[in-house]
N, C-alpha and C positions, 0 to 999 in steps of 0.2 A: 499358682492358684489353679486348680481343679473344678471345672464346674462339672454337676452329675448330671449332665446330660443324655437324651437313652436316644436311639440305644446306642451312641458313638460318645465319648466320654471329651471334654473337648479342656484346653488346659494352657497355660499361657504363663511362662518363664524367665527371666533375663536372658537376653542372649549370653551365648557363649563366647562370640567374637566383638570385635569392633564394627557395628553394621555401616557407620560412617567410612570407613577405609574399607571397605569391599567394594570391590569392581566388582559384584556378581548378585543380580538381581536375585532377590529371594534366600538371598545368605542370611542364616542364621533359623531359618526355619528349619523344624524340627518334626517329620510325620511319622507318623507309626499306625503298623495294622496288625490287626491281631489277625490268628491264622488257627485252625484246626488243628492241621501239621504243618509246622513252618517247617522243618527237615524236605517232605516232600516238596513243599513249596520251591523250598534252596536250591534240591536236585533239577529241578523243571527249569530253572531260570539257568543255573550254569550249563544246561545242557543246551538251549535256549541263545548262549549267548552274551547274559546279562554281566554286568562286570560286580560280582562282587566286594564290598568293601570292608565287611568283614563276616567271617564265617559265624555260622552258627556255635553260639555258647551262652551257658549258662547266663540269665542276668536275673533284674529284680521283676521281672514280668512273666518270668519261663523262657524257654529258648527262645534265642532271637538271633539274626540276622543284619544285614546292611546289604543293600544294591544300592545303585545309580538306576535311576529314570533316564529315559533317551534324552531330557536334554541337561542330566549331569548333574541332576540335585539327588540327595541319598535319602531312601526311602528306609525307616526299620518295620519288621517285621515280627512280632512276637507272639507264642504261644502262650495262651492265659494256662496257668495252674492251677 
């Protein structure tokens, strides 16, 4: 479910895992940010540091992204079209 919330759109899903069998506070949470350029973004963060989780490609949002946050949860990253 999608609520239109402004100006951050906010949305709420079934997990994708078993949140009962995760050892890992905050499993199953799912963030995402839109970006201007996510491209530049991607290049700033691997120069950076960042661990990557999955590169930049196409998806249903425009490009996107995946890092880890410093404490290991994965953040996406998408450019609107």
């Amino acid at each position: 479910m999608v609520f239109d919330t402004t100006p951050i759109p906010f949305a709420i899903r079934e997990p994708l895992v078993d949140l009962d069998a995760s050892p890992r506070l905050g499993w199953g949470v799912s963030l995402w940010l839109a970006a201007d350029d996510a491209q530049t973004l991607h290049d700033r963060l691997v120069a950076g540091g960042t661990s990557i989780t999955q590169p930049p490609t196409p998806g249903p949002f425009g490009l996107q992204f995946s890092f880890l946050d410093p404490d290991g949860y994965p953040i996406t990253v998408h450019q609107p079209t």
